[in-house]
C-alpha positions in Angstrom: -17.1 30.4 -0.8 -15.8 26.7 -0.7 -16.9 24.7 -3.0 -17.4 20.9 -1.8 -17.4 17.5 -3.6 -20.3 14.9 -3.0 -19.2 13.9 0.8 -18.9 17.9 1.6 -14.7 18.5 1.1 -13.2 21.3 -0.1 -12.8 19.9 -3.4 -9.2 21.5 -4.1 -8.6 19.8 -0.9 -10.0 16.6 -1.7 -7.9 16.5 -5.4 -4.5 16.9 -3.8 -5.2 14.0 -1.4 -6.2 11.9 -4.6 -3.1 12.7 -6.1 -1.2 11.4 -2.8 -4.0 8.4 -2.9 -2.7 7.7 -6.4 0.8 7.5 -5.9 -0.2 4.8 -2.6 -2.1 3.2 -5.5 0.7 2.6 -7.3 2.6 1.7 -4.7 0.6 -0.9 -3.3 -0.2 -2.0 -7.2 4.3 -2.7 -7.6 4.3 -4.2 -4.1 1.1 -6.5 -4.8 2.9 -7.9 -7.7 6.0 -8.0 -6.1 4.7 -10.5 -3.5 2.8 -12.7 -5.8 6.4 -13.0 -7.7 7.8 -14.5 -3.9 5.2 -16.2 -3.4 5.1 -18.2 -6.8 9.3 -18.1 -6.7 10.2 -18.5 -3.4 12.6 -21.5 -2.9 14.5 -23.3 -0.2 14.4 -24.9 3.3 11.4 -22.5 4.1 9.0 -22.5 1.1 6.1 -24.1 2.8 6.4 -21.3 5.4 7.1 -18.8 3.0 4.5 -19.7 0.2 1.9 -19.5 2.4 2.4 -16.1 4.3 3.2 -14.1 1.0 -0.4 -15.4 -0.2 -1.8 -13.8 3.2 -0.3 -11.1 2.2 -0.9 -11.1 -1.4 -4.4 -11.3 -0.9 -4.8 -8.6 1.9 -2.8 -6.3 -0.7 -5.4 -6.6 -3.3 -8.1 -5.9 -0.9 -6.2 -2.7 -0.1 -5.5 -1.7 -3.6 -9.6 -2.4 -4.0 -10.3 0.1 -1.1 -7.7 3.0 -1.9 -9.5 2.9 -5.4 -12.7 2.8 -4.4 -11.1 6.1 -1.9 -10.5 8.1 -4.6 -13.8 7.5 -6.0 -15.5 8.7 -3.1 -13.5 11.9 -2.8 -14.8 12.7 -6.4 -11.5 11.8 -8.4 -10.2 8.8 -10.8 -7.9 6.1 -9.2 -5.2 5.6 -11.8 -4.9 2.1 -13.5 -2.3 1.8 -16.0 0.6 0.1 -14.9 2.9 1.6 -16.9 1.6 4.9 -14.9 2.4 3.1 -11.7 6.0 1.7 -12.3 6.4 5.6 -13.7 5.3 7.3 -9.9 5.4 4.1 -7.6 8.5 4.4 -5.4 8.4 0.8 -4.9 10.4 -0.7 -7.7 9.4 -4.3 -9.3 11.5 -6.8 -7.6 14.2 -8.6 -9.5 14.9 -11.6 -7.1 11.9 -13.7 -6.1 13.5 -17.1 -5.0 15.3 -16.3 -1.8 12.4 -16.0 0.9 15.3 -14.3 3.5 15.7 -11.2 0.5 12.3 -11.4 0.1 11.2 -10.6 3.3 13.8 -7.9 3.8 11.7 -6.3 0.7 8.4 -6.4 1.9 9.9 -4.9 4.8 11.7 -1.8 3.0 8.1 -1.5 1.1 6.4 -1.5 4.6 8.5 1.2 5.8 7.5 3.2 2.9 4.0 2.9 3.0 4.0 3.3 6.2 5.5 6.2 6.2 3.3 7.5 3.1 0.2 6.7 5.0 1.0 8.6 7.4 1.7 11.6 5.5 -1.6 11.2 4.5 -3.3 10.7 7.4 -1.8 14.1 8.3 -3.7 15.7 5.1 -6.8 13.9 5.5 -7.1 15.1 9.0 -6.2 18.5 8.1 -8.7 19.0 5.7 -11.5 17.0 7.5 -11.8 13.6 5.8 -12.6 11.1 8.7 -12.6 8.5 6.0 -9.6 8.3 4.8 -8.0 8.9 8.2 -10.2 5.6 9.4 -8.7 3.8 6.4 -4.9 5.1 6.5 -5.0 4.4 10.3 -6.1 0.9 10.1 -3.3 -0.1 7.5 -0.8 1.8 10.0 -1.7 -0.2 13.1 -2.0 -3.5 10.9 1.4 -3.3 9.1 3.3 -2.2 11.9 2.5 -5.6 13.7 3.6 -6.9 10.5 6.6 -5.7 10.2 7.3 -6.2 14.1 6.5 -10.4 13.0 8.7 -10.5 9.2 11.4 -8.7 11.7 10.9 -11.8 13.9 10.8 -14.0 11.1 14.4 -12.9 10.5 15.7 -12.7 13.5 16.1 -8.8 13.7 
């Protein structure tokens, strides 16, 4: 017999897709700090522009980072929160240039691509093992960050 967690997962089930949840967690932890680094450094002919959108974004990250957490509580696990843990898993690296807002955007691009792409990964293991929830949550950061990386493209002129 199965054995379930709180919500009724398969709790094997439910600890692999914590450990994927953790590694987004850390992802969206380097990029967070990443884009609070443009938005403080950013310099040139579009700061005003610049300064304003990476806040947007700055802020809708933490929210995120909140809810993936508060994920892998749910599912019966413990969301990681050592940074040293995250720069050690994250595949987003901490940016090294934060004053030109045309780099910048090219990296919050490259990060979207790869959470994308993560989240996606997990959605497929989410639905696979059942967990509406995280396949609600995964699927509303796909459909939100793919029209943002459709308007930073735009911003650049690609």
């Amino acid at each position: 017999m199965n054995k379930l967690n709180r919500i009724g997962l398969n709790i094997k089930e439910s600890e692999m897709l914590a450990i994927q949840l953790n590694e987004l967690l850390a992802n969206y932890s380097i990029f967070y700090q990443n884009v609070r680094g443009y938005h403080w450094n950013v310099q040139g002919e579009k700061f005003f522009e610049l300064h304003t959108k990476f806040e947007e974004l700055y802020n809708d990250l933490f929210i995120k980072i909140d809810e993936i957490a508060e994920r892998i509580l749910t599912l019966s696990s413990k969301p990681e929160y050592r940074f040293s843990k995250y720069v050690a898993i994250a595949t987003i690296k901490e940016s090294t240039e934060t004053t030109n807002g045309i780099k910048d955007v090219e990296e919050i691009l490259k990060a979207f691509q790869f959470l994308i792409l993560k989240q996606r990964e997990i959605l497929e293991l989410s639905d696979k093992i059942g967990d509406e929830g995280t396949n609600a949550l995964m699927s509303d950061y796909i459909r939100e960050q793919e029209k943002l990386v459709w308007m930073y493209s735009a911003f650049l002129g690609k």
